[in-house]
N, C-alpha and C positions, 0 to 999 in steps of 0.2 A: 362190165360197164363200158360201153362205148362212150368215146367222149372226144372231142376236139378241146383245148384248155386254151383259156385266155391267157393265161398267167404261169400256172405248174401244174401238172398232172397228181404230182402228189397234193395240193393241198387241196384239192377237192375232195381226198380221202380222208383227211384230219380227223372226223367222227367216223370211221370206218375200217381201220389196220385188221390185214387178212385178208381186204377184199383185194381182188387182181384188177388192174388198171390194162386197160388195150388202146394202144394209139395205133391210128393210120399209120400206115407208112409218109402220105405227104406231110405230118405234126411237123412241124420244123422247130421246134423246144426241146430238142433234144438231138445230139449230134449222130446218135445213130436211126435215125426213126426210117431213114429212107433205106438202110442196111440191110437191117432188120423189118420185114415186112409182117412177119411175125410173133412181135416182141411181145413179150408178156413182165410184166409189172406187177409183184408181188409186192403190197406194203407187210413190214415183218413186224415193225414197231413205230407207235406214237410216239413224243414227248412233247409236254406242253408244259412252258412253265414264265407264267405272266402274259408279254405281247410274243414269247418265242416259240415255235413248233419246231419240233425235230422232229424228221423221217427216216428211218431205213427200212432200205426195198433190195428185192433183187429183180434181176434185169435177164431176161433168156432171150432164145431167139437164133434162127439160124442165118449167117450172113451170107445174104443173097445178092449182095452189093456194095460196093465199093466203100469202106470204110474208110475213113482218114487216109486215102491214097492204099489201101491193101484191097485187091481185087477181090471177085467174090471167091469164096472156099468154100459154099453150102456146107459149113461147118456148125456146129449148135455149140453157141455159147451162153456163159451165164456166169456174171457179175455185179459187185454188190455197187448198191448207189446209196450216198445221203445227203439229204436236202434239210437247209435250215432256213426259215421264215420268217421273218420282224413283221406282226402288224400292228399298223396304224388304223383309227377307225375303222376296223372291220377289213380293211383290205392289206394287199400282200405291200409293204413299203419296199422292204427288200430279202431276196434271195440268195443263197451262196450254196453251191452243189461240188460235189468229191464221187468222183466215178474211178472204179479199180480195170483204168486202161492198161494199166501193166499186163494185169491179169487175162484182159481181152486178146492185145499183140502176143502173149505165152499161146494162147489155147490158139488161136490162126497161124503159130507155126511163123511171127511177124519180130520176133525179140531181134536186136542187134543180136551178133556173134561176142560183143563180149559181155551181153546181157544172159545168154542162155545157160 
């Protein structure tokens, strides 16, 4: 599913979990999109429960570019994301997302020395 997202990448998949989400590398909704030019977007599970969605995905991809100030490593990494949804008449009101960067700085070899 190619897609540019007005809003979230995940919640276009709400009726869909399993399907794989592909952003550009220029999507700018997400702090690795330019990193990662090959990110893939795994949705793993729904939750819906009234105006709230819950999302878990997982997130791959090899960093081809400058991450959060970590240069590139042509390294493949892969980490969990969850995204949560409040709508309002049918649209997104608000967003709140939890990304496993710990996990990301470990696998790039990027942890402080008295993280490692």
């Amino acid at each position: 599913m190619n897609s540019s997202f007005a809003l979230d990448p995940f919640a276009a998949c709400v009726e869909r979990p399993g399907e794989r989400v592909e952003l550009a590398a220029s999507t700018p909704h997400f702090v690795g999109a330019s990193a990662l030019p090959d990110m893939d977007i795994q949705i793993l599970d729904v939750l819906i429960h009234g105006n709230m969605v819950g999302v878990r995905a997982k997130v791959r991809g090899t960093q081809s570019g400058s991450l959060m100030g970590i240069a590139a490593t042509s390294k493949p990494i892969e980490f969990a994301i969850h995204s949560f949804h409040e709508f309002r008449d049918e649209r997104i009101a608000n967003t709140w997302h939890l990304e496993d960067w710990l996990s990301v700085f470990h696998q790039l070899g990027a942890l402080p020395p008295s993280l490692d």
